[in-house]
CHARMM internal coordinates of N, CA and C (Angstrom, degrees):
IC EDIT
DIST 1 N 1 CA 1.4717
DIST 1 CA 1 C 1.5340
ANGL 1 N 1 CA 1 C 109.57
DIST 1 C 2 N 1.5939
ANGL 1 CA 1 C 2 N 109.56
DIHE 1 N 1 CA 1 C 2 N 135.91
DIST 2 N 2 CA 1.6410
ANGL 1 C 2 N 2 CA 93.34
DIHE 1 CA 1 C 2 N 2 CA -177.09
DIST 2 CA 2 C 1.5003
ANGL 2 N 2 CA 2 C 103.79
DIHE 1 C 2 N 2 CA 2 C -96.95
DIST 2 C 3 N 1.3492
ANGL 2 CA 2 C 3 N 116.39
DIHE 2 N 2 CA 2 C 3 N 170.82
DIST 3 N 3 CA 1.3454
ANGL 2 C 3 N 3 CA 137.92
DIHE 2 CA 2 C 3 N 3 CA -159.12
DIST 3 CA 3 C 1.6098
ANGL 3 N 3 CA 3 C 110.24
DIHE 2 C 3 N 3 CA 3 C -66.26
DIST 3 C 4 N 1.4891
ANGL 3 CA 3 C 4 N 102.67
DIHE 3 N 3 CA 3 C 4 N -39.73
DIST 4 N 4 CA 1.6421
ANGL 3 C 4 N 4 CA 99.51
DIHE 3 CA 3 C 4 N 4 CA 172.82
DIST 4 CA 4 C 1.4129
ANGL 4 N 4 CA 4 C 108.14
DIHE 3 C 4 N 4 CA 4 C -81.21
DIST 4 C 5 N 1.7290
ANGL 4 CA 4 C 5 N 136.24
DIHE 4 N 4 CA 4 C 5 N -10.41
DIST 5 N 5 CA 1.5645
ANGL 4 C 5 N 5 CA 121.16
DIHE 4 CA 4 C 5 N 5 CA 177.45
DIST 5 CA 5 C 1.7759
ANGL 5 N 5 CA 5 C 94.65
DIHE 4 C 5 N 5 CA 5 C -78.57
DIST 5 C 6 N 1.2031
ANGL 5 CA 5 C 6 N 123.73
DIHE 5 N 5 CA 5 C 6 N -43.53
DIST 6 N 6 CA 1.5464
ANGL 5 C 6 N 6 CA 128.55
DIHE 5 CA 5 C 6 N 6 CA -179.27
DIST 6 CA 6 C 1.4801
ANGL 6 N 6 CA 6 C 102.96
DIHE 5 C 6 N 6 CA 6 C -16.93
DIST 6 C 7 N 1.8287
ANGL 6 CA 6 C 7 N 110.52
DIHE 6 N 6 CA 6 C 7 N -77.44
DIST 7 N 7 CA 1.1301
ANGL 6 C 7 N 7 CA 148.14
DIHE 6 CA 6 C 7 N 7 CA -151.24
DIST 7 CA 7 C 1.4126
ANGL 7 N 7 CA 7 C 93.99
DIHE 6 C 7 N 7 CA 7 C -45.44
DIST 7 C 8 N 1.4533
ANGL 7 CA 7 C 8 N 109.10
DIHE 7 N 7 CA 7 C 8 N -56.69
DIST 8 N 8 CA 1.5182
ANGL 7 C 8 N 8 CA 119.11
DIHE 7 CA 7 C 8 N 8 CA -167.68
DIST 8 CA 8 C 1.7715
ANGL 8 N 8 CA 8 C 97.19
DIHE 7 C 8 N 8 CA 8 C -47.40
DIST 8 C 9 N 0.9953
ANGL 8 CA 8 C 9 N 115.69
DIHE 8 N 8 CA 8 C 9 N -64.72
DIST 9 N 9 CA 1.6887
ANGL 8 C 9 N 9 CA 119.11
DIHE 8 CA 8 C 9 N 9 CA -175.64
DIST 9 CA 9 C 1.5021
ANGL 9 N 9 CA 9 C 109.21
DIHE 8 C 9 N 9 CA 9 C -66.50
DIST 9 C 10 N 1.5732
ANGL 9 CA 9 C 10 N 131.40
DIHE 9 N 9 CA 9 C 10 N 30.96
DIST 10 N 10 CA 1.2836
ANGL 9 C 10 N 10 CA 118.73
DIHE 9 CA 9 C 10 N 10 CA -172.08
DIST 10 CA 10 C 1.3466
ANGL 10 N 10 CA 10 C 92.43
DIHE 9 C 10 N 10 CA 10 C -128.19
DIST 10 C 11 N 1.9299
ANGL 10 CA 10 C 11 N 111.99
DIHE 10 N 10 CA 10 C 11 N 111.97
DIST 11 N 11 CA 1.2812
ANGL 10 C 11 N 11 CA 95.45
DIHE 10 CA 10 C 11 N 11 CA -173.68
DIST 11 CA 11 C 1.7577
ANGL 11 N 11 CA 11 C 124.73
DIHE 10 C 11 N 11 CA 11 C -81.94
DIST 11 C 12 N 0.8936
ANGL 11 CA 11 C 12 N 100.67
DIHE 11 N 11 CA 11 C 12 N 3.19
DIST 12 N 12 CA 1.8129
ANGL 11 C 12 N 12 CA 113.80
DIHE 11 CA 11 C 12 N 12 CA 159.68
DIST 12 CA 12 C 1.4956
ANGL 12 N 12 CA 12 C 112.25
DIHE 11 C 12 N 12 CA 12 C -48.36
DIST 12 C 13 N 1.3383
ANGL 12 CA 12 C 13 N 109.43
DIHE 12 N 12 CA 12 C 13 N -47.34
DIST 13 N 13 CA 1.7460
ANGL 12 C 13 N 13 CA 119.28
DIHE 12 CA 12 C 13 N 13 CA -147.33
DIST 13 CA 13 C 1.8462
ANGL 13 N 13 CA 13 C 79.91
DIHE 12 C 13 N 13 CA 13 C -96.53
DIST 13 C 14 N 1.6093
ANGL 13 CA 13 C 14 N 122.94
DIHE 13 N 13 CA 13 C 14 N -22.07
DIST 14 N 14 CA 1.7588
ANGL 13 C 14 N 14 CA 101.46
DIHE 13 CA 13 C 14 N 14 CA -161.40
DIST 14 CA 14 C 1.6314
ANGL 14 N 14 CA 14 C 81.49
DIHE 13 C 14 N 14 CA 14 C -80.87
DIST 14 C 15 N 1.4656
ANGL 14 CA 14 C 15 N 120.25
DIHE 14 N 14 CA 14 C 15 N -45.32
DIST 15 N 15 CA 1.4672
ANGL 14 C 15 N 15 CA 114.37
DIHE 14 CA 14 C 15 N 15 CA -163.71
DIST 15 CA 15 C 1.6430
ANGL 15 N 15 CA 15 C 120.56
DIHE 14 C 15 N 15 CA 15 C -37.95
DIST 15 C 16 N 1.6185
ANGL 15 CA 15 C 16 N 101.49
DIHE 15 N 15 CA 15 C 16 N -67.56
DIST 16 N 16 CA 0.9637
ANGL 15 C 16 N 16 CA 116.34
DIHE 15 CA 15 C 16 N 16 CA 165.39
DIST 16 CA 16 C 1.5237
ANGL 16 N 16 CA 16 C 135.95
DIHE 15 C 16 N 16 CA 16 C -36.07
DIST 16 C 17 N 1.6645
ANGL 16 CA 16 C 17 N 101.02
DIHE 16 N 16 CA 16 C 17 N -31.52
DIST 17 N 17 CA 1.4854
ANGL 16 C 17 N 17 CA 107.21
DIHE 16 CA 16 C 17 N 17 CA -179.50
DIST 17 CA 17 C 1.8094
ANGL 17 N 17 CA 17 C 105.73
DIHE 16 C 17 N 17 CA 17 C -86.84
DIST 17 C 18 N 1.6446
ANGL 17 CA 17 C 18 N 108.32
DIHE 17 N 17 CA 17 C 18 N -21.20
DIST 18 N 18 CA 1.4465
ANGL 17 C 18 N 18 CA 115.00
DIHE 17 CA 17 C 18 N 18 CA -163.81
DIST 18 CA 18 C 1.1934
ANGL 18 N 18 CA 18 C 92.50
DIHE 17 C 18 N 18 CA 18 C -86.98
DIST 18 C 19 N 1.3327
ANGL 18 CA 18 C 19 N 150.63
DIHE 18 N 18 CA 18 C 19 N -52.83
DIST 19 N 19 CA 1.4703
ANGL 18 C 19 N 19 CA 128.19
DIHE 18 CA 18 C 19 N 19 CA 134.98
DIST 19 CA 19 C 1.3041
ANGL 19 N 19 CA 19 C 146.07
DIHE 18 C 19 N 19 CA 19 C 29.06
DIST 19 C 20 N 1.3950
ANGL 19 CA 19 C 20 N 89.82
DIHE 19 N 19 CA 19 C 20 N -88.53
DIST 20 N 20 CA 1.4823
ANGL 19 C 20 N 20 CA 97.98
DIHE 19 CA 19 C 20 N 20 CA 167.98
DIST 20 CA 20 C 1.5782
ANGL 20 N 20 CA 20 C 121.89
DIHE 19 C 20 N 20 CA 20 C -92.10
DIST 20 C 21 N 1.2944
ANGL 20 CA 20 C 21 N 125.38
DIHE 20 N 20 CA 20 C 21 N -19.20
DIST 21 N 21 CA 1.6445
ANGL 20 C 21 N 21 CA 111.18
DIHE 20 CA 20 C 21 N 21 CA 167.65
DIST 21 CA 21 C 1.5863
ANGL 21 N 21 CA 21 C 92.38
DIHE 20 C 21 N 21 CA 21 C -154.82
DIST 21 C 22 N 0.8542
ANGL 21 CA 21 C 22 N 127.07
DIHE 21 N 21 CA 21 C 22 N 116.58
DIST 22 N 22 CA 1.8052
ANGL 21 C 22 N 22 CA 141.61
DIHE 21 CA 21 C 22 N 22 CA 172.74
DIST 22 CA 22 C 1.8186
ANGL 22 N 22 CA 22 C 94.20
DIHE 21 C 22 N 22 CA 22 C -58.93
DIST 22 C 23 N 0.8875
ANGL 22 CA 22 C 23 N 118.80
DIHE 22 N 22 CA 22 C 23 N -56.88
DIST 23 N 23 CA 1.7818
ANGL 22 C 23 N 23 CA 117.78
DIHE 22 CA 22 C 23 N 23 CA -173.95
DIST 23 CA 23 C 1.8279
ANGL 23 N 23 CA 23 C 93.02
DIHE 22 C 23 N 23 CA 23 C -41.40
DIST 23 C 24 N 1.4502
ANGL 23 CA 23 C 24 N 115.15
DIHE 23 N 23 CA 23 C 24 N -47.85
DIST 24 N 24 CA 1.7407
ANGL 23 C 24 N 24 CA 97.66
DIHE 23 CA 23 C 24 N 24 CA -154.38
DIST 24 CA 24 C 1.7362
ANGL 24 N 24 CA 24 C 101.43
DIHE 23 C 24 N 24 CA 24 C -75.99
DIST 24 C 25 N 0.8237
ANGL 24 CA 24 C 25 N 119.64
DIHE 24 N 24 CA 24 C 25 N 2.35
DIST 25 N 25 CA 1.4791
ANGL 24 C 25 N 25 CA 130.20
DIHE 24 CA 24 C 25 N 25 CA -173.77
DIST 25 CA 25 C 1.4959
ANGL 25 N 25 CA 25 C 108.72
DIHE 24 C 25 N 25 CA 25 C -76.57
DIST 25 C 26 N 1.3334
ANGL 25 CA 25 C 26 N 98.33
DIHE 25 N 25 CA 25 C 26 N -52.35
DIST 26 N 26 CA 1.5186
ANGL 25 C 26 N 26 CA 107.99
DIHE 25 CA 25 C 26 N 26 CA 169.91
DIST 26 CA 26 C 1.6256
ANGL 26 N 26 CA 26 C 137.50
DIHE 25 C 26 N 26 CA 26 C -48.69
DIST 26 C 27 N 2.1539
ANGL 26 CA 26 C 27 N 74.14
DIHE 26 N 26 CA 26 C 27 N -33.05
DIST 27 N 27 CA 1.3699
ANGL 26 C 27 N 27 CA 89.05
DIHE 26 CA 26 C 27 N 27 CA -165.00
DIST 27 CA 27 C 1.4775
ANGL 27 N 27 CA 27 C 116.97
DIHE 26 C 27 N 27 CA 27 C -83.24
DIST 27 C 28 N 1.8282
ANGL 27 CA 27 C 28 N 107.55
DIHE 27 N 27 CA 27 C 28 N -15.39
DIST 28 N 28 CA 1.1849
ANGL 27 C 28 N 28 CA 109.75
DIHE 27 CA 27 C 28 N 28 CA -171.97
DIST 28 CA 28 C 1.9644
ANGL 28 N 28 CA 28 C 94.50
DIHE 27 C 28 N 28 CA 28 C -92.60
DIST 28 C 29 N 0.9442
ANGL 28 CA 28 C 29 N 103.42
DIHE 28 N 28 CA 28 C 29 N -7.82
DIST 29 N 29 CA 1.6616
ANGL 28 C 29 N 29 CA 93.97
DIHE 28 CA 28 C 29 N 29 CA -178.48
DIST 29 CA 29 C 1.4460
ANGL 29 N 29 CA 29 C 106.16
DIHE 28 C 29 N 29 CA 29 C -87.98
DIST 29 C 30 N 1.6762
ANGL 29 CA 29 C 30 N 120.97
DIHE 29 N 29 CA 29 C 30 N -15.07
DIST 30 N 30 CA 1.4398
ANGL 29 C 30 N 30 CA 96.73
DIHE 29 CA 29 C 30 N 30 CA 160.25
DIST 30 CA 30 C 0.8818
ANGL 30 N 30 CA 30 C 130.16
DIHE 29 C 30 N 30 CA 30 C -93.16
DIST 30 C 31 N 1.8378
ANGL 30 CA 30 C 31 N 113.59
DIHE 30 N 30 CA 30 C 31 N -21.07
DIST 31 N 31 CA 1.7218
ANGL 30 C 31 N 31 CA 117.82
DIHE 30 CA 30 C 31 N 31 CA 164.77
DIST 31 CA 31 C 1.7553
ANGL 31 N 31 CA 31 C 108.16
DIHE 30 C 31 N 31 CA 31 C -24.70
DIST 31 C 32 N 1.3444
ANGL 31 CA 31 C 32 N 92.57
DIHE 31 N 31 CA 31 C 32 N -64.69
DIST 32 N 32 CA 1.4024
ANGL 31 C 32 N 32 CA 92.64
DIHE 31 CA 31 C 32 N 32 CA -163.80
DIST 32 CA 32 C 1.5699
ANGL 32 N 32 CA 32 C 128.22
DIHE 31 C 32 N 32 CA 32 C -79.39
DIST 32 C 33 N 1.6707
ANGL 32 CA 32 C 33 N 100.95
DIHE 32 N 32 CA 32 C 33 N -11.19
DIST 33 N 33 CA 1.6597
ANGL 32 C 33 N 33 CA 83.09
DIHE 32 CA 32 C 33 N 33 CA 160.60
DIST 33 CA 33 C 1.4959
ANGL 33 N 33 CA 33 C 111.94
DIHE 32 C 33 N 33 CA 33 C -71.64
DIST 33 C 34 N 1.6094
ANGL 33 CA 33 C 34 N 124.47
DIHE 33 N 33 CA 33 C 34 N -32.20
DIST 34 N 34 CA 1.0044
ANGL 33 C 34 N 34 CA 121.55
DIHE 33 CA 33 C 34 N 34 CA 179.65
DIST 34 CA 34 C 1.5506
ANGL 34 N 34 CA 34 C 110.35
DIHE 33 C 34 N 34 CA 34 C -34.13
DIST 34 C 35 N 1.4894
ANGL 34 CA 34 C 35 N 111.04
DIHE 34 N 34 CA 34 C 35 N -81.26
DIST 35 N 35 CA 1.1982
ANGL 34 C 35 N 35 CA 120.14
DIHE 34 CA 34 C 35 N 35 CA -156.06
DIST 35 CA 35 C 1.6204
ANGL 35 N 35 CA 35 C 104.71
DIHE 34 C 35 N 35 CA 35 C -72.68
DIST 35 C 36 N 1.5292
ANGL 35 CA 35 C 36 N 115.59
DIHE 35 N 35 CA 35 C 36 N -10.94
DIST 36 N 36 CA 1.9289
ANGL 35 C 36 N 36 CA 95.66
DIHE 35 CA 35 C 36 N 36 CA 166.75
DIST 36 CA 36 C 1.6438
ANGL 36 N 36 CA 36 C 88.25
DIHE 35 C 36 N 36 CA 36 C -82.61
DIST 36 C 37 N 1.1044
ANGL 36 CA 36 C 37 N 159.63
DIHE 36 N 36 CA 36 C 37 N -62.37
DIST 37 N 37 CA 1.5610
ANGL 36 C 37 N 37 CA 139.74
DIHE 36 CA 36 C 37 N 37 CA 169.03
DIST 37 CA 37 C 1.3371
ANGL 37 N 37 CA 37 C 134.23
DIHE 36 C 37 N 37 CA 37 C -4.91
DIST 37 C 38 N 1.3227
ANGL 37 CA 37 C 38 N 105.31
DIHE 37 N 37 CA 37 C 38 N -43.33
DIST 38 N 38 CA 1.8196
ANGL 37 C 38 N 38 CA 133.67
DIHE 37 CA 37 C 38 N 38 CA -155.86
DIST 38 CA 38 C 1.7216
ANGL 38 N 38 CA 38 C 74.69
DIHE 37 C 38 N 38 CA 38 C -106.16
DIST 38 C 39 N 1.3522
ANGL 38 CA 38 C 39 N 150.73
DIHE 38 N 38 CA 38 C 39 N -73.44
DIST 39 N 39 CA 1.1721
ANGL 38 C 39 N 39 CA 144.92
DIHE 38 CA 38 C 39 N 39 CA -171.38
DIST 39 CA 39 C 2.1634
ANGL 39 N 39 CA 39 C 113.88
DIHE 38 C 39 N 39 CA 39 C -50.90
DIST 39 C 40 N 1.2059
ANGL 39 CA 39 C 40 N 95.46
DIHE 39 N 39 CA 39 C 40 N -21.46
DIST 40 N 40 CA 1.4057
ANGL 39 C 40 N 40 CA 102.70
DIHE 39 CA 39 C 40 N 40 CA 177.16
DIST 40 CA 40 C 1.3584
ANGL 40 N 40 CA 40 C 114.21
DIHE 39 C 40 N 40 CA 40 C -80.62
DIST 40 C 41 N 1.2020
ANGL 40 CA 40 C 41 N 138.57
DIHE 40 N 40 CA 40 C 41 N -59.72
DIST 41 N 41 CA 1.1742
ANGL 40 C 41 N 41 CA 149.67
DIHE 40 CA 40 C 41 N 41 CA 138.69
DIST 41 CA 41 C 1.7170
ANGL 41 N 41 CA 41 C 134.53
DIHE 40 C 41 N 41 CA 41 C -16.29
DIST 41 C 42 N 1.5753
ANGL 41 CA 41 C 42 N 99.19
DIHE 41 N 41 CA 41 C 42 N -48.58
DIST 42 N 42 CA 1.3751
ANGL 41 C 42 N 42 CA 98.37
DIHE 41 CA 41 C 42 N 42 CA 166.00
DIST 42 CA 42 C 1.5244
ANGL 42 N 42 CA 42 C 108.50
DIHE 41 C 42 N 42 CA 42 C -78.97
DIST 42 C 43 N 2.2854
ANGL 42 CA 42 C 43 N 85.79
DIHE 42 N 42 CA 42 C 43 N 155.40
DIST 43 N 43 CA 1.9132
ANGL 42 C 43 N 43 CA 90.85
DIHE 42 CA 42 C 43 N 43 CA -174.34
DIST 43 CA 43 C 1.6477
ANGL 43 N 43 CA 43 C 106.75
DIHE 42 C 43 N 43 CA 43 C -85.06
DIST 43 C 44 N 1.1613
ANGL 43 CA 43 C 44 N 83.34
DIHE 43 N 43 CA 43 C 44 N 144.20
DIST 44 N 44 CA 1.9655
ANGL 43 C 44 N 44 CA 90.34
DIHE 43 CA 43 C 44 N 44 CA -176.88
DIST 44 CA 44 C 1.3083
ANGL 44 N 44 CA 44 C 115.75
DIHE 43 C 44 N 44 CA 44 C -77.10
END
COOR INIT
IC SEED 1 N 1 CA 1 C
IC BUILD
């Protein structure tokens, strides 16, 4: 797992980000459905 998908699941790092701008919060919660999606799909 790389260090910036971690972050997304670290609820320290969402607080902090929900804090300071509520939009990027969002943004990291769709990054990552994206990429657990994009991880479902690819062959292992």
């Amino acid at each position: 797992m790389l260090p910036s998908e971690t972050m997304i699941w670290q609820p320290e790092f969402t607080d902090k980000t929900l804090s300071r701008k509520p939009g990027a919060v969002q943004l990291f919660i769709t990054w990552g459905r994206i990429i657990a999606s994009v991880r479902r799909t690819l062959p292992r």
